[in-house]
Backbone bond lengths (Angstrom), bond angles and torsions (degrees), N, CA, C in turn:
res aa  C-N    CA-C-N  psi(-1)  N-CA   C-N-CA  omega(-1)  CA-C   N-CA-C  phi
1 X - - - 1.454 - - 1.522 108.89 -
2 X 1.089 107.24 130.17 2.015 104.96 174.81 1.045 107.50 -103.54
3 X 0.972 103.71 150.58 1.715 128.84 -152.39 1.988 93.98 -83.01
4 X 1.003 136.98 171.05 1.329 148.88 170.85 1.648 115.36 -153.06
5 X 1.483 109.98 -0.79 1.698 96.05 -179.32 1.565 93.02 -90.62
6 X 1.689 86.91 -176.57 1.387 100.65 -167.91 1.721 117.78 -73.62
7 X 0.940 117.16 -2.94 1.719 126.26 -155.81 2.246 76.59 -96.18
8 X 1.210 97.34 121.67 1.607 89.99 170.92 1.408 121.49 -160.05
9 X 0.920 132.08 -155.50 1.914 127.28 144.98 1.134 109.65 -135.98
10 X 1.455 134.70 143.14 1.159 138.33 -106.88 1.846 77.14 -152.60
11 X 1.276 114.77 177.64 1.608 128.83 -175.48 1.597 116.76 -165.16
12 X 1.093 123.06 82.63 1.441 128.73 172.36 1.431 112.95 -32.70
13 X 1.339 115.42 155.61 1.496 125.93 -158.22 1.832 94.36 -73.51
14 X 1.338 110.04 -29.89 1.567 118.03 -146.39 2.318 88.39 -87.65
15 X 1.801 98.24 -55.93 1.466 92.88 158.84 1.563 142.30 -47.31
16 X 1.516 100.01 -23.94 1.818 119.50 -173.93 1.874 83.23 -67.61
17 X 1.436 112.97 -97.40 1.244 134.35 -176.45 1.693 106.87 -19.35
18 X 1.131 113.16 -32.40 1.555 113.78 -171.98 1.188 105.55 -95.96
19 X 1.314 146.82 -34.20 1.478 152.12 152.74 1.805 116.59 -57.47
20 X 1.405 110.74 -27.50 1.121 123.48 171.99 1.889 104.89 -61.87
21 X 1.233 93.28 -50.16 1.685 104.43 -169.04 1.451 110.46 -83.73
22 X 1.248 120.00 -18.63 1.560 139.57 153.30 1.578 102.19 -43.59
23 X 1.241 127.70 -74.46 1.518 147.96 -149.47 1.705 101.09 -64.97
24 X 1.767 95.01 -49.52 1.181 103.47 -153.83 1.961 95.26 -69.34
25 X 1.525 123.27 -35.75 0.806 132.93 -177.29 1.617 127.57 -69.04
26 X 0.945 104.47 -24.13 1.623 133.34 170.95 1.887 122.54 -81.43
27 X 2.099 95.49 -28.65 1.263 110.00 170.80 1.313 118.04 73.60
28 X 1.397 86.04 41.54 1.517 94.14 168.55 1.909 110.90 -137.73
29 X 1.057 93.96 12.19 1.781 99.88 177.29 1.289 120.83 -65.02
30 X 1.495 125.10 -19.75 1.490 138.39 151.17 1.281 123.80 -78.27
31 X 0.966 126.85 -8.66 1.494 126.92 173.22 1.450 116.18 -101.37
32 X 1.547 126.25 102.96 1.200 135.03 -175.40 1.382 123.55 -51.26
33 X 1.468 111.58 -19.02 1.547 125.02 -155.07 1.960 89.57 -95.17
34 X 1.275 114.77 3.82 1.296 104.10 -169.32 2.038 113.26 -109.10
35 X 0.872 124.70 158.03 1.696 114.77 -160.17 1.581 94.04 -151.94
36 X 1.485 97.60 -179.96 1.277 99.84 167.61 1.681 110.22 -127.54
37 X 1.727 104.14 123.40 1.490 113.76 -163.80 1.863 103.25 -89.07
38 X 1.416 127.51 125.30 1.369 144.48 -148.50 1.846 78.47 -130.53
39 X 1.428 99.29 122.27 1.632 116.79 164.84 1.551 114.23 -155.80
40 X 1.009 94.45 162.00 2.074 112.11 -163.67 1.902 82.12 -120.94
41 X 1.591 113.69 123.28 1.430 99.53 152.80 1.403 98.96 -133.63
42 X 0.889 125.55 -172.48 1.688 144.43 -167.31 1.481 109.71 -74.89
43 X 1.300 131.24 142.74 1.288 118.40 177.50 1.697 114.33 121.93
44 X 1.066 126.19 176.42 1.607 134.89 -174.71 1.669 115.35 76.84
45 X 1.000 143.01 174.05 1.530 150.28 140.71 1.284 135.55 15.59
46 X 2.081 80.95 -56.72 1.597 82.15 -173.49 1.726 99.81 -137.83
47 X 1.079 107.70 24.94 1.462 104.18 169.95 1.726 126.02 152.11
48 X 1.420 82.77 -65.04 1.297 125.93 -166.29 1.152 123.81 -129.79
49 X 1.268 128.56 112.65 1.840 130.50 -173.10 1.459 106.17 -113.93
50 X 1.548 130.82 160.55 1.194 146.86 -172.23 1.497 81.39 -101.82
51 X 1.829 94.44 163.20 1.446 116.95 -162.06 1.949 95.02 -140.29
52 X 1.095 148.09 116.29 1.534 136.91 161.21 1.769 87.69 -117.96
53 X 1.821 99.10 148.60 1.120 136.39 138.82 1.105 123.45 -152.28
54 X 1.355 117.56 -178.86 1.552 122.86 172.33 1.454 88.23 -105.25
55 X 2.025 105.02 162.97 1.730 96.71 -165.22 2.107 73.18 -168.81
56 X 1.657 97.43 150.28 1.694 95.92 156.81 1.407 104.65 -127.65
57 X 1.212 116.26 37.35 1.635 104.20 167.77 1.514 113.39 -124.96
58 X 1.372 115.54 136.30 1.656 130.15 -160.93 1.421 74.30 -103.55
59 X 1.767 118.90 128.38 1.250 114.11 162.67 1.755 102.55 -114.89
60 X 1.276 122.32 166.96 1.418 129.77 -145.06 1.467 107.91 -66.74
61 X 1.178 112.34 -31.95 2.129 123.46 -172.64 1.737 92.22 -104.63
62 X 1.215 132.38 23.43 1.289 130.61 147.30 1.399 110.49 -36.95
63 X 1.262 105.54 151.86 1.688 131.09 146.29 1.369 109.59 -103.93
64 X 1.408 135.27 133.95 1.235 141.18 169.46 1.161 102.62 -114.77
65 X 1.340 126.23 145.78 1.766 154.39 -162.74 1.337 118.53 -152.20
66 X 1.687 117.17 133.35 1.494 95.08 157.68 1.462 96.79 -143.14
67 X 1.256 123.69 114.10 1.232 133.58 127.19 1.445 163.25 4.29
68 X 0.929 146.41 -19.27 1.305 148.05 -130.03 1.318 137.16 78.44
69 X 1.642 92.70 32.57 1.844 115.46 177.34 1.719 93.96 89.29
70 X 1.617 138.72 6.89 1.271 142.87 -179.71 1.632 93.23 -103.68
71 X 1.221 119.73 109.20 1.477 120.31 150.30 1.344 125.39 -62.15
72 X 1.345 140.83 121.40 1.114 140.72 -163.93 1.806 107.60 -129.45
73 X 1.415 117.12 148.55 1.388 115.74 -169.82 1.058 90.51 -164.79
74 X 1.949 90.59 140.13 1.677 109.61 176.99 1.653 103.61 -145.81
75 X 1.089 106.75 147.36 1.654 103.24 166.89 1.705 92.71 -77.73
76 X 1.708 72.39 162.22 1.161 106.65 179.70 2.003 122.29 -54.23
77 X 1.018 98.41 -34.15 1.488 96.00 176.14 1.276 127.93 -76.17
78 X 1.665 109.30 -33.76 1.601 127.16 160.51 1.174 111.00 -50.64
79 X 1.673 129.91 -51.91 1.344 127.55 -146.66 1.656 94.66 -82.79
80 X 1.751 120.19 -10.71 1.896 109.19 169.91 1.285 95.68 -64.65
81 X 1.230 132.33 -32.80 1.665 116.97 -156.59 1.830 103.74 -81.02
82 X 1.443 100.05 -35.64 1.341 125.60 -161.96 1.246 127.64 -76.98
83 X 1.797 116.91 -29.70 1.410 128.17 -161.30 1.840 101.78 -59.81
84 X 0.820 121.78 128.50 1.583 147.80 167.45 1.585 125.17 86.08
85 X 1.438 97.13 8.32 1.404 126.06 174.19 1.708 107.94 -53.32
86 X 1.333 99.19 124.87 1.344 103.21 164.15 1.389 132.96 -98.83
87 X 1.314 142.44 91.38 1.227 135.02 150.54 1.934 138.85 -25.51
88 X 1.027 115.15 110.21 2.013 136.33 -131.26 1.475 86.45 -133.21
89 X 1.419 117.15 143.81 1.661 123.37 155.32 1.531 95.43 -132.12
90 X 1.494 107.46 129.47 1.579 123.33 168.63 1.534 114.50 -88.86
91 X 1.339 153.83 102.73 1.283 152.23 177.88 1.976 108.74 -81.67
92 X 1.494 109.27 -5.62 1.005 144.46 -144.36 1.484 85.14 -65.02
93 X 2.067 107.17 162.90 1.991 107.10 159.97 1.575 121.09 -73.80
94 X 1.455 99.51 -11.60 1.769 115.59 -161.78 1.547 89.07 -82.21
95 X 1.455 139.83 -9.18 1.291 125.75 -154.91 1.274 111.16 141.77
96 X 1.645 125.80 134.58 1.523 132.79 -175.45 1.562 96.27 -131.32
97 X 1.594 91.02 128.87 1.776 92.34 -177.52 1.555 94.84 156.88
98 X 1.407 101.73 163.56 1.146 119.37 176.85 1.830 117.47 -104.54
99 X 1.348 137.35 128.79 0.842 140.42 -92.20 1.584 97.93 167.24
100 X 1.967 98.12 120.46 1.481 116.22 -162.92 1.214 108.95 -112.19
101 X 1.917 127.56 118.86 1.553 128.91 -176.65 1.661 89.38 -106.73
102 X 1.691 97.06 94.29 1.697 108.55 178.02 1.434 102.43 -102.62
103 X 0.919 112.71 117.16 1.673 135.37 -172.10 1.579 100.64 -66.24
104 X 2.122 117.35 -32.29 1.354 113.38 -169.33 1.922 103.28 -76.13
105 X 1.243 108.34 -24.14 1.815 107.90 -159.55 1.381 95.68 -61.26
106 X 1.475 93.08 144.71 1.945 97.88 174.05 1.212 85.86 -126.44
107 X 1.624 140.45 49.38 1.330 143.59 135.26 1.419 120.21 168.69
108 X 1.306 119.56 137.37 1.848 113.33 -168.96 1.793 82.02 -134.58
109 X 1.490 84.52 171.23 1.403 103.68 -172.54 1.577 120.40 -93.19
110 X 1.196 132.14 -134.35 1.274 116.54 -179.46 1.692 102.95 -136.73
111 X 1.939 107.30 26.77 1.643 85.83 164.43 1.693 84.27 -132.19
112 X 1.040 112.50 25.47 1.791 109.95 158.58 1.197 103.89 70.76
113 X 1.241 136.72 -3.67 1.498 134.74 133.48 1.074 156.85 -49.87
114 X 0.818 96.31 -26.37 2.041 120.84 178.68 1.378 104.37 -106.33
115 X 1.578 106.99 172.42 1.776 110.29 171.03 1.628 93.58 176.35
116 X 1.172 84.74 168.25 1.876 94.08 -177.05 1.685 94.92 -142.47
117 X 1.447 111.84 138.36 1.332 119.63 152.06 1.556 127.25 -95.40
């Protein structure tokens, strides 16, 4: 079931296109059953590090999302850290990577990986 309230994670036009070309490259951009799985586990700098893969299994305490035609999924424990978090890709000289504007962190570190609530 995908979610439609407002509490969500969100996917920049520049992240859509770059996960798009991710999928397609990985060979899974035709297969509907495939998403992109968003997790917070323990660890990094400052606490807490972001997690991306691609994944086809909906497990039961999921969050379901959709995006900008990008299906997105988080368990349930990620999506407290996560809810209104935006997902960003930098092509930038300062840094190349994809890259989380989480509205919950009350501090991240300085390789944009980590964060602490």
């Amino acid at each position: 079931m995908i979610s439609t309230n407002e509490n969500s994670i969100y996917i920049s036009d520049k992240a859509r296109a770059k996960v798009a070309k991710l999928m397609e490259e990985a060979g899974v951009a035709n297969d509907s059953s495939y998403f992109l799985r968003v997790g917070v586990v323990g660890g990094g700098c400052s606490g807490l590090s972001y997690k991306l893969d691609f994944d086809n299994e909906v497990k039961p305490m999921d969050q379901v999302f959709e995006n900008d035609g990008i299906k997105i999924v988080t368990d349930l424990k990620s999506f407290l850290y996560l809810v209104n978090t935006e997902l960003d890709f930098s092509d930038g000289l300062n840094g190349k990577g994809f890259y989380f504007s989480n509205p919950n962190a009350s501090r991240s570190c300085g390789c944009g990986e980590s964060f602490a609530v």
